[in-house]
N, C-alpha and C positions, 0 to 999 in steps of 0.2 A: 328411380327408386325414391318412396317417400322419408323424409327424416323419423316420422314413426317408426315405421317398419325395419329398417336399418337400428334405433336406437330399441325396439324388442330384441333383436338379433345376438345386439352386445349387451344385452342385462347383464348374461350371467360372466361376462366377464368384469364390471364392474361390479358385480358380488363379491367373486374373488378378490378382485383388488384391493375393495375397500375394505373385505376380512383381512387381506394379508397387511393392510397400510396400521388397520385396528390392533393388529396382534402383534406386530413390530414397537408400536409405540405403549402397546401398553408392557410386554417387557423392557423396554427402556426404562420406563414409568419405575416401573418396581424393583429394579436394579440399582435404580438411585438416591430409594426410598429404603433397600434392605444397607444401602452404604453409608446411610443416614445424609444423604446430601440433598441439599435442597433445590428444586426444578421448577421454577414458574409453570403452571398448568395454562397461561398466555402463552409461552411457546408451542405446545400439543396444541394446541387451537390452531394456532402458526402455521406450523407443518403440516397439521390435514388440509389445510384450507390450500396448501401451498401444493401438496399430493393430488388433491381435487383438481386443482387449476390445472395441473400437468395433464389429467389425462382426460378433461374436456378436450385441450388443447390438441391429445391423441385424435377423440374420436372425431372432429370438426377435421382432424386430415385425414382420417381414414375413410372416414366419409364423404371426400372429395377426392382421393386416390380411387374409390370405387364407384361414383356416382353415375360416371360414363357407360363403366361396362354395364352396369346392370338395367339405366336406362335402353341401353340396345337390346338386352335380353326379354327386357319386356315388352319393347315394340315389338319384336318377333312373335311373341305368345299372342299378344293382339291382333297382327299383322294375318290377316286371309288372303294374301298373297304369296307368290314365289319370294323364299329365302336365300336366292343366290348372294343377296351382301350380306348372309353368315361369313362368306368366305373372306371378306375383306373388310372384318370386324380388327378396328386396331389401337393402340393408346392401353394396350396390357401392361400394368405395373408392375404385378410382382409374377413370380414361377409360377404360383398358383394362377391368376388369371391366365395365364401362355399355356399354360395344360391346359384346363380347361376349353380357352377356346381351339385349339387345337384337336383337342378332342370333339365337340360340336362339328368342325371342320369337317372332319373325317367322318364321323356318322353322317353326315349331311352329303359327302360323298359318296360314299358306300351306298345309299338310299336313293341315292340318282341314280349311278349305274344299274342298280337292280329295277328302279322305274321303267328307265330305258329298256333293260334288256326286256322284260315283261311288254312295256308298248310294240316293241318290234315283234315278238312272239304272239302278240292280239294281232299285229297287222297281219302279218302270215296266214295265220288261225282263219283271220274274215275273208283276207285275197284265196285261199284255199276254199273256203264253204261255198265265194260266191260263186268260184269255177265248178266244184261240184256241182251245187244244183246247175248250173246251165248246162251240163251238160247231160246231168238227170232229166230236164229238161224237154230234150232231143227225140231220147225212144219214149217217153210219155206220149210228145205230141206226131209223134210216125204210129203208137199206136190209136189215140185218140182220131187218124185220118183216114186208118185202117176199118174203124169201127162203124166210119160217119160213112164210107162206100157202100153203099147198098146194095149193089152186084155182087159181092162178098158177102151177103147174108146168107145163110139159109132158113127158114121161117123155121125147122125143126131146132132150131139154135138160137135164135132171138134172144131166151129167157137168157142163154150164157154168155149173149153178146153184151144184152143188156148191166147184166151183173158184172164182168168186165169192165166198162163203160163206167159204172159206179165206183167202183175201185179205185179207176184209173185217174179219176175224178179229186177221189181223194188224195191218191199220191201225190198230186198236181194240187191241191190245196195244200199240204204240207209242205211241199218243197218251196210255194211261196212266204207261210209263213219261215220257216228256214232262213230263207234269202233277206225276207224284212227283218228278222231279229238280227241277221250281223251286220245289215247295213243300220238299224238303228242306235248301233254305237256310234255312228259317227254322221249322227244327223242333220248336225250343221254345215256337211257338204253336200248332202244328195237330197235336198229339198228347195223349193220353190214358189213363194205364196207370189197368189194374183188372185182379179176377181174372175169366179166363172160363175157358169147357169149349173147348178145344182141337179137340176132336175133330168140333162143327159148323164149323169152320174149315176142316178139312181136309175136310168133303163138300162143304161151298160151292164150295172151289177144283174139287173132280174134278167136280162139276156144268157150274160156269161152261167146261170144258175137255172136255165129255162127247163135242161133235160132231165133235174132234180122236183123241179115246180111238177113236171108233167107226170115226172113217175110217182109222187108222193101224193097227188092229186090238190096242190096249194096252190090256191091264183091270188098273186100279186097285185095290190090299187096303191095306186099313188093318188092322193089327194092334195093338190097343190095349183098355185100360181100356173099359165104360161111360161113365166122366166123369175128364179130366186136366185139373184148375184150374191155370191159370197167369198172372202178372202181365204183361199185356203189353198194346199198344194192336192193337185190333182190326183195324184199320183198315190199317195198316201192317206188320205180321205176315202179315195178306193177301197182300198185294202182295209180301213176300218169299219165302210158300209158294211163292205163283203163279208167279213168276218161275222157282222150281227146277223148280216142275213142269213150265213150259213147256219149259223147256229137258233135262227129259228125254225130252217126249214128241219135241221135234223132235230126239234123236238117239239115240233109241231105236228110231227107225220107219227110222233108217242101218243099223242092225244087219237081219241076214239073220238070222232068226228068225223063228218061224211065230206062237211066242206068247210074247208080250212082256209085263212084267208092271213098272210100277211101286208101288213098298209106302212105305207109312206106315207107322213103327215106333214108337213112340210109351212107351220108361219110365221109369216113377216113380218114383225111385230119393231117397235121404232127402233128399240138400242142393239137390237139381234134377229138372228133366224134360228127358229129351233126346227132341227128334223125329229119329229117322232118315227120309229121303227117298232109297232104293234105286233106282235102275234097271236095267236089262239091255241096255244101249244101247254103243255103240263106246266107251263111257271115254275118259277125258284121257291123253293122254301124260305119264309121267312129269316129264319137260322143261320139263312146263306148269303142273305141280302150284301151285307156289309164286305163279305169279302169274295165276290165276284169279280175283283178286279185285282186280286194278287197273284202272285204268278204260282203254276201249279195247281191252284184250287182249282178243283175238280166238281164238289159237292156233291151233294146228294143225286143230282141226277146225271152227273158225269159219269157216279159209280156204278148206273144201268149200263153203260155202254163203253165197250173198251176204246171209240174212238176219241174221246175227249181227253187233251194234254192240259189242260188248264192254263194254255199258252194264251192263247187268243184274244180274250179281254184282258189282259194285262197289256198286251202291245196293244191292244186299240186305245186304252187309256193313256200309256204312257207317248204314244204320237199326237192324240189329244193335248195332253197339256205342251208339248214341246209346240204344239202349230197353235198352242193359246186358245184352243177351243173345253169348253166343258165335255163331260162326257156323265152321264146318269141311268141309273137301273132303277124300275120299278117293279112291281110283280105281284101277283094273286093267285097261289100254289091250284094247280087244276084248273086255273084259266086263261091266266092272259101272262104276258112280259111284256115290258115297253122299256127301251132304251132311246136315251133322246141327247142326242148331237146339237149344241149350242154354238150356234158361230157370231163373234159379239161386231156388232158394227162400231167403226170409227177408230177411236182411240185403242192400239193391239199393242204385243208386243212388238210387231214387226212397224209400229207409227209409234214414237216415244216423242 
């Protein structure tokens, strides 16, 4: 604590004082003047000077009775760190400071326990979600292998096999987003950067997405290198291609177009790699640009279609900065959207 700020604190107690020192001595004064007796006004000098000195004296030890406590109070305020030595704050002078920290104490307890109990009820909450979906899972892909038997068709049923198929498709994109939103609370255990080729990345996604390509009539280019090495976790990079892709294949087949084309752009450029992800679908609205990547936002063209959660680019963003990569939207309503994946070479968060 500064000696400023401590001597604002006690103004108004030196107000007082010096009013009560003032009105003491000036009845004196005139009690000895209504007596006719005579009082050197050198003594009243005397004594204030002598009253002053007293309670400098006061606040130079009050001021070092309290200096300690309130020095730890404010390392605390500053301190971005865990406050567990609130609990072993010591050198309290008077009942006031022992309350006080006592009370700290105990709020500071109180607010752990309920921490706690709230982190153990999040673990539950995500060990539960992740057993659900996997075992959601299970009849998705018995009937996804139902669907893919052919000797099981009947051609008078195609259409309803077909539209099944799509459905089922989507439940199975859902439940993976699901599975990455509660594992992305706890990111820092279920990830793994290293360098890979980029570009079996990008065939796995238009693979996994082929029966969508085929039914919507979208053909997929990748325009790239042989081999683009980049740091990043495989697993999680997936799942944010995937997510662009989906989301251009479902509004790219909104667009009236005969032939529909999404592209992989894919360069090597010294300090980075950018993946461009092109489509030729209805584009974003201007109006919408900036918040495409909050969670919930739906926009304008989410609000055609009741499949959009406005989940999607939020988690591809936020696994983006967590793995240190950019993430960017661009767009031209009625033509195009481009979203572009920046992976920075060299110096990352994961090389300090």
């Amino acid at each position: 604590m500064k000696l400023k700020d401590f001597l604002k604190d006690k103004l108004i107690y030196a107000v007082v004082y010096f009013l009560g020192v003032f009105m003491t001595m000036t009845i004196m004064y005139l009690t000895l003047i209504i007596n006719s007796k005579e009082f050197p006004r050198e003594n009243l000098l005397y004594a204030f000077f002598i009253a002053s000195i007293i309670f400098v004296i006061f606040l130079v030890y009050d001021y070092h009775r309290n200096k300690y406590l309130y020095n730890q109070l404010y390392n605390m305020l500053e301190s971005k760190e865990d406050l567990n030595y609130l609990l072993d704050i010591e050198n309290a002078k008077t009942t006031e400071q022992r309350t006080y920290i006592e009370l700290l104490s105990k709020i500071y307890r109180v607010n752990s326990e309920k921490t706690s109990e709230y982190e153990e009820k999040h673990r539950e909450y995500i060990y539960f979600t992740n057993q659900w979906v996997h075992q959601m899972k299970t009849p998705v892909s018995v009937i996804n292998f139902i669907l893919q038997d052919e000797n099981e068709r009947e051609k008078e049923h195609i259409e309803v096999f077909n539209s099944i198929a799509e459905e089922n498709e989507k439940i199975s994109h859902g439940l993976e987003m699901m599975l990455n939103h509660a594992r992305l609370n706890e990111f820092n255990l279920d990830f793994k950067v290293e360098s890979i080729d980029i570009i079996p990345i990008l065939r796995k996604v238009v693979n996994d997405n082929k029966k969508s390509l085929i039914r919507n009539s979208i053909f997929p280019k990748i325009i790239s290198e042989d081999e683009v090495i980049v740091e990043t976790d495989k697993k999680w990079i997936w799942f944010v291609i995937n997510q662009i892709f989906i989301n251009a294949i479902k509004y790219s087949k909104e667009a009236d177009k005969k032939d529909n084309y999404i592209v992989f752009q894919v360069s090597n450029e010294e300090s980075k790699v950018i993946l461009n992800i092109t489509d030729e679908g209805i584009g974003i609205p201007s109006e919408d640009l900036s918040r495409v990547f909050h969670a919930f936002f739906t926009g304008k063209n989410g609000r055609k279609t009741s499949e959009s959660t406005g989940m999607g680019m939020y988690l591809s963003k936020r696994i983006c900065d967590n793995l240190g990569h950019g993430l960017k939207v661009e767009s031209e309503e009625g033509k195009w959207t481009k979203f572009s994946i920046v992976f920075y070479k060299g110096k990352n968060i994961f090389r300090l």
